[in-house]
C-alpha positions, 0 to 999 in steps of 0.5 A: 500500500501506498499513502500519499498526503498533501497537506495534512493536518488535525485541530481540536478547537483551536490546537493544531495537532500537526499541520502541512504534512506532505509527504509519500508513504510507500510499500515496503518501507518503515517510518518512525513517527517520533516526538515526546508523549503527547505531542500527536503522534497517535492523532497522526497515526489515526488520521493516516488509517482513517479513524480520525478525519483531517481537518486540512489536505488530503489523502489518497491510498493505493494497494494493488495499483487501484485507489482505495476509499477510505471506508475500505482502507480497514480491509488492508491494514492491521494496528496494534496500540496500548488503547486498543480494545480486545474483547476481554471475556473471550479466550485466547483461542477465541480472541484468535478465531474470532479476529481471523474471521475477518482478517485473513491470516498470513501464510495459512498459519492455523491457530495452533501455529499462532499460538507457538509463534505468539509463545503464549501457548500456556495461555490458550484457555485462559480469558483475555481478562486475566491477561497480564498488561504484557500478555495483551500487548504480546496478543495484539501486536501478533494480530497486527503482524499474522494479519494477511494485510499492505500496511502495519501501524505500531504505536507504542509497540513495546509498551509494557514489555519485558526484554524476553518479548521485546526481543519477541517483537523485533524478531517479528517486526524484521519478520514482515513481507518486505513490501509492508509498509510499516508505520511506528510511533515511538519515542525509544529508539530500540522500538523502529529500525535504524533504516526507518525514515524518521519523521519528528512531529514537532516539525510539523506544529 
């Protein structure tokens, strides 16, 4: 998937969030979205996915040399964020199960490769609700990365992470299809790639 913003920007009220972004996102590259918590970095990524409208400029997505409309960009994307929800009274199998009805699963990995591949294997019967804050974020970053989909965006990605599953998450990350485009916003540097295209938010205030 290609994006290509012109333009770009996002107010509350009076605040600007991020203005007179222009730039050409393309498949098969990583940018690190970078800046100090609360400086935008979340908006910007959910005014790219298409959760957030803009308030300035525009956007245009492409995947398979075909325009995408926003009310289908969902079908081509996967995200993984500290605030994002899962459904806390199903299982880890059903969480699994559940989610891969509507996303088709990369490689044809069955629920029990995905279990291995996740290391959460121990886990599979036990409710989500009873997840510790690491686990979860284990879960859904495997979500986002076993996603048949063009387009990955991370936020935060190793947010209540041990070292054990942070390794976990650069192992898969460095795992991707190389024609992913990858979006991460992040203020740690072991979080993105040193070959990532790096973008400071707080140029674009």
């Amino acid at each position: 998937m290609n994006i290509q913003v012109e333009n770009l920007g996002k107010r509350y009220n009076r605040e600007w969030i991020f203005k007179k972004l222009t730039y050409s996102f393309k498949a098969g590259k990583t940018y690190a979205i970078l800046g100090p918590n609360g400086c935008g970095k979340s908006t910007l990524l959910q005014v790219l996915w298409g959760q957030l409208p803009q308030s300035t400029g525009t956007l245009a997505y492409q995947a398979f040399d075909k325009k995408v409309e926003v009310a289908d960009v969902f079908k081509h994307i996967s995200i993984a964020t500290p605030y994002m929800e899962l459904i806390e009274e199903f299982t880890l199998q059903e969480m699994l199960h559940f989610h891969f009805k509507f996303k088709k699963c990369r490689s044809d990995f069955s629920v029990s490769d995905l279990l291995k591949l996740m290391e959460l294997e121990y886990a599979k019967n036990k409710t989500l609700n009873q997840f510790s804050s690491g686990m979860r974020q284990r879960v859904k970053l495997g979500l986002a990365f076993f996603s048949e989909v063009k387009a990955v965006f991370l936020d935060e990605p190793t947010t209540n992470l041990d070292k054990k599953s942070t390794d976990w998450y650069l192992k898969h990350l460095y795992e991707l299809p190389k024609e992913t485009l990858v979006f991460i916003a992040s203020n740690q540097e072991h979080e993105y790639p040193a070959t990532a295209e790096k973008i400071e938010i707080l140029n674009y205030k």
